[in-house]
Structures are given as C-alpha cells and as structure tokens.
N, C-alpha and C positions, 0 to 999 in steps of 0.2 A: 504493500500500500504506500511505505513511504517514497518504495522507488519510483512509481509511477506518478506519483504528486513532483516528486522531485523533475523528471522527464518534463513534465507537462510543461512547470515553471520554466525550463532551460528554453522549451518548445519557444513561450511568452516570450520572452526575452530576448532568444535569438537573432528577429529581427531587426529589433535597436541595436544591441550591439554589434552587430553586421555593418548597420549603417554608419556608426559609430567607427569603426574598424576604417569604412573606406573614406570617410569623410573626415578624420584623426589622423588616425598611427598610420595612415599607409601614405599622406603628404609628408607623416614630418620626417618618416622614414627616405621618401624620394628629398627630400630637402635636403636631407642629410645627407647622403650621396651625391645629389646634385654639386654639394659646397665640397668633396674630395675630388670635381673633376673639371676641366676645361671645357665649358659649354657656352660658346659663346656666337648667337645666330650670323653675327656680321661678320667674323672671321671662323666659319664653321670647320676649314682644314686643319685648326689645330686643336680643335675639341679631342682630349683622353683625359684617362686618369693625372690630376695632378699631385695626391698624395695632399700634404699641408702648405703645397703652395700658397693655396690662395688665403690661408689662416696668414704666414709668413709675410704678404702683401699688405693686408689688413693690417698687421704690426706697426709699420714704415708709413702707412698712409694717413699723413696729416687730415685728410677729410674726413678720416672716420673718427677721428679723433677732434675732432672738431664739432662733429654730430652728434659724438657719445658724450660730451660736454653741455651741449647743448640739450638733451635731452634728460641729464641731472638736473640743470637749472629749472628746464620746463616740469619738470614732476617734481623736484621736490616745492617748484614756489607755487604751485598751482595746486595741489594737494594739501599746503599751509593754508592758502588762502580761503580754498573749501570749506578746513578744516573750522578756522578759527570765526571765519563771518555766517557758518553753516550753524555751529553752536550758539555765536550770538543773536542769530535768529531765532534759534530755539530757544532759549532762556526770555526774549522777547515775546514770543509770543505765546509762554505758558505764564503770562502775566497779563493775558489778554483771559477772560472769564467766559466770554461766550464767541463763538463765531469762527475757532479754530478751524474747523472746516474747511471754509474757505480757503487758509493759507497752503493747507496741503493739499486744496484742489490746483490754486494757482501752478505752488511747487511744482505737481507734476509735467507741466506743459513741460518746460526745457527739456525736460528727459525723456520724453516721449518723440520728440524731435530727432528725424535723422541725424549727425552728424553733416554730414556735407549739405543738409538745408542749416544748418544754424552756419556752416564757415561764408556760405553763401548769402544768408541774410547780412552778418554781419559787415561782407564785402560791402556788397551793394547799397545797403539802407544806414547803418550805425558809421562805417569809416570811411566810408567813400569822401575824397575831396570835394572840397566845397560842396557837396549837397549830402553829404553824409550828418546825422544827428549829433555824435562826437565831437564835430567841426562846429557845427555848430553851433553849438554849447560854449564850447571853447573862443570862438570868437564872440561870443555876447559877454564872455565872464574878460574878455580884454587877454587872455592868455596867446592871442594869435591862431596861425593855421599849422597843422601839424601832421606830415604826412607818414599817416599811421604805418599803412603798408608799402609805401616805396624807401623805407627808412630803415637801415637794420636792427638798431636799437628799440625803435615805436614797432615795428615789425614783431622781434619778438614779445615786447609786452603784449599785443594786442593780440598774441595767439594764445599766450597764457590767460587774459579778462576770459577769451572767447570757452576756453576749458571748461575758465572757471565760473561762470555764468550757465554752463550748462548743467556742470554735474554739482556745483553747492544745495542745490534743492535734494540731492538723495545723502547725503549730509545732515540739512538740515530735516529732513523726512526721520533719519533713523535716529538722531541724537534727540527728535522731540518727542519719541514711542519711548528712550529712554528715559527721557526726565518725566513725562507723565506716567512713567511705573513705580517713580520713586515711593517709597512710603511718607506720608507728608507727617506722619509723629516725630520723626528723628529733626526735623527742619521745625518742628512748632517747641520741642525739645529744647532746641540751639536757640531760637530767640528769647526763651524763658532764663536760658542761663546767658543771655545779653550776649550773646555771637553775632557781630554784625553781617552786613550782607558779602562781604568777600572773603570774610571767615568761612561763612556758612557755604558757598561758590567754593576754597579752597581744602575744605577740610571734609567737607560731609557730599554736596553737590558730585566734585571733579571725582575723589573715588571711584564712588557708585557707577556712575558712569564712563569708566575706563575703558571695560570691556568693551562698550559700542563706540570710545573715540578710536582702540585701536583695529576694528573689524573697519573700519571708515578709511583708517589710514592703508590697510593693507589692500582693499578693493580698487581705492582711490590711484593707488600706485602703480598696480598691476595694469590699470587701464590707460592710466598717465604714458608707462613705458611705452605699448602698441597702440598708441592715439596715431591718427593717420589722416581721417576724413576731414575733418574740420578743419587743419591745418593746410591739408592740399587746396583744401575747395576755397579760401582765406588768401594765401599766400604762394603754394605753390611749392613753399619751401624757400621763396626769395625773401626780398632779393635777393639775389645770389645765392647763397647757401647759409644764409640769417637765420632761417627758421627749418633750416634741415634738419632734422631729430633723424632716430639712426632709421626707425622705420621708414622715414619720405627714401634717406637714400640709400637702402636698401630695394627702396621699390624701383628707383631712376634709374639704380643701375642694372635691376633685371630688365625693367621693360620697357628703357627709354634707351639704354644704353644697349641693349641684348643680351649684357654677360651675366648668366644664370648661373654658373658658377661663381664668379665672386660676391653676386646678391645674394645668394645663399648662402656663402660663406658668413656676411655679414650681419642673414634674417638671423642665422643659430646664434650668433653672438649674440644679438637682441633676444634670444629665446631662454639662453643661459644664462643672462643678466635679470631679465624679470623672472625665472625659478631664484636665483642665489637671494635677489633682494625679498622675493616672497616668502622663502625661505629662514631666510635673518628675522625677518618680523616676526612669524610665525614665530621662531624658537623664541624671540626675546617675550610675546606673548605667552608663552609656555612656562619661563621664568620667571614673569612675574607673577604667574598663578600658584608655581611652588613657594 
C-alpha cells in the first residue's frame, strides 16, 4: 500500500520536475560548458574547447571589473535605500488607525509592474530632458537642468531611485505584516516604565523584527545582483558603460557581441557571486539565531 501511494506521488510530481529539469539544470549545465569553450558566432573557425581560458580573460579584463564594481554599489545602495525608507514607511503608517488598506493597495502597483515598463516609464515621462517630471521639478526648485541619463554619475543614480522605487513597497509590504504582529503589551510595558520613542524603536521594536529586516535584505540582494530589465530599458547600460552591472555585460557580450563563450564565462561568475553573497547572509542569519 505504501508503495503504491508512494509511485503515484513520484507519478504527480514527475511532471514538474521534468519541467523543472529542462527549464533549470539543463541551461545552467549548457552555460556551464558553454563558459569552458570558444563559441563565438562572428568568428565561428575558432570555436573549441578553451579549458579556463576565458575564466583567465575575465581576470585581466578591466570591464568586468569595472561592472562587478558597479554592481556592488548598485545593490548594496539600492537594497539600503529599500531597506531603510521601506521600514520608515512602515513605522509611518502603523501610526495611521484606520485606512491601512489603502497603503498596501497602493504598495502593490510598482511591483506588479514589468520591469522594463517601469525602466521605460521612467525614461520617457520622470527623466526625460526638459519634458521629463524630475526636470522639472528641479528647474522650479532653481537647482537647474540635469541630464539624468546622458550623465554617468546622474546615470547611475537614476538607475538605482528606479530599483528603488520599485521594489521599497515589498519592503515596506513585509516589515508592516511585521510590526503589526508585534505584541503591543511589551511596547504599553516600555512607556509605563518611561522608555521613550527611540528607546522603544531600538531596544524592543528593531529586535523583534530582525528576522523580517534580514529575509528583506537577502531577497533584496539576490534580485539586486541579476537586475537586468529596468536598467536596459532606462539606460542601456550607458552611457558608455556607467551603468553596466555584470549582468547588462554579460548579456552584450553574448548577444551583441556573439561571444557565448566569454558571456558565459562571465553569466557563472554572476551566478557564483549571488550563491557566495546568499550564502554569507544566510549563514550570518543562522548565527544570529544560535
């Protein structure tokens, strides 16, 4: 009896995991192969095995190292910025009594939103010169005109706001599930024994909700690392290579440049950076629970 229960479930299951298999492990397997060989459509005569070649390239190449810097700055500041305007939202509006609703209706728009429509809206309608909203703002406040996206400095600020404007509402979504679990004795507790409000925010508040700042910070990162859309559809990854983070040129150089091998090379490098950094979290999450 049990074996046949058991069969049946493998039977269930089958499926997905089939699907799973060829839509998973069987890319990151060719990826991976792809990055130990010369595959490159434009000059196809010298496509073979290159061994760690193109790892040994990647070493020496000031561009990837250029992008893989780039893409520290872009995830770690844009992950901060989630982090800390996502909780002061929510501390905000568990101070509001009725109509919360609302906020976590609004919340959800951004995140519902493509990616490459929001790098796109933001091209078009928020940074666009002189008819962009930004610009405009900015020239009534007397600060001038300032050319977001032909700039590499304004450039990449404006592709970290754009991250971060979309993904602080699942942020502030999850840190506001946590503070309205909190038990509110411990906090009517703290005022009776005169604990002021940053007290009560530092000592009893930020605890409690550890767990869900750092499931925010590790989600946030992970997604930080392989951002792609909104950044292409924004900038392009320009000017120049201002806002190339490793996955833009990882992608330019498979399928703008043709070499499949050395973008491969470069996607697994991207691959082994977001496990190590997921990883580290994870464990330091672990640590602080023992």
């Amino acid at each position: 009896m049990f074996a046949t229960e058991r069969n049946f479930a493998l039977l269930m299951v089958a499926p997905g995991l089939l699907v799973l298999l060829l839509t998973t492990t069987f890319p990151l397997v060719f990826l991976l192969w792809n990055s130990f060989h010369t595959v490159n459509l434009a000059m196809p005569f010298l496509d073979g095995f290159a061994g760690l070649d193109n790892y040994a390239r990647m070493m020496a190449d000031s561009r990837f190292w250029h992008a893989l810097q780039l893409t520290a700055i872009y995830t770690f500041s844009s992950v901060a910025l989630q982090l800390f305007i996502g909780l002061g939202l929510a501390l905000l509006v568990m101070q509001i009594s009725a109509g919360q609703w609302l906020f976590r209706i609004v919340a959800i728009l951004p995140i519902v939103l493509a990616p490459v429509v929001v790098g796109l809206f933001w091209r078009t309608i928020m940074l666009a010169p002189e008819f962009g909203i930004i610009d405009f703002i900015f020239r009534i406040l007397g600060l001038g005109q300032v050319n977001w996206l032909g700039s590499p400095t304004p450039a990449l600020i404006s592709v970290i706001i754009i991250h971060t404007w979309q993904w602080t509402p699942f942020a502030f979504l999850v840190l506001l599930a946590s503070l309205a679990a909190l038990p509110p004795e411990v906090f009517e507790a703290a005022k009776i024994d005169k604990a002021g409000a940053f007290q009560r925010f530092r000592y009893i508040t930020l605890p409690l909700i550890r767990p869900a700042v750092v499931i925010v910070v590790i989600m946030r990162s992970m997604i930080a690392l392989s951002a792609f859309a909104a950044i292409f559809a924004a900038t392009g990854g320009g000017p120049g290579t201002a806002t190339e983070i490793l996955n833009l040129y990882a992608y330019k150089t498979s399928f703008v440049e043709l070499n499949f091998g050395y973008g491969s090379a470069l996607a697994v490098s991207l691959l082994v950076i977001t496990i190590c950094v997921s990883g580290l979290l994870f464990r330091l999450r672990t640590a602080h629970r023992g």
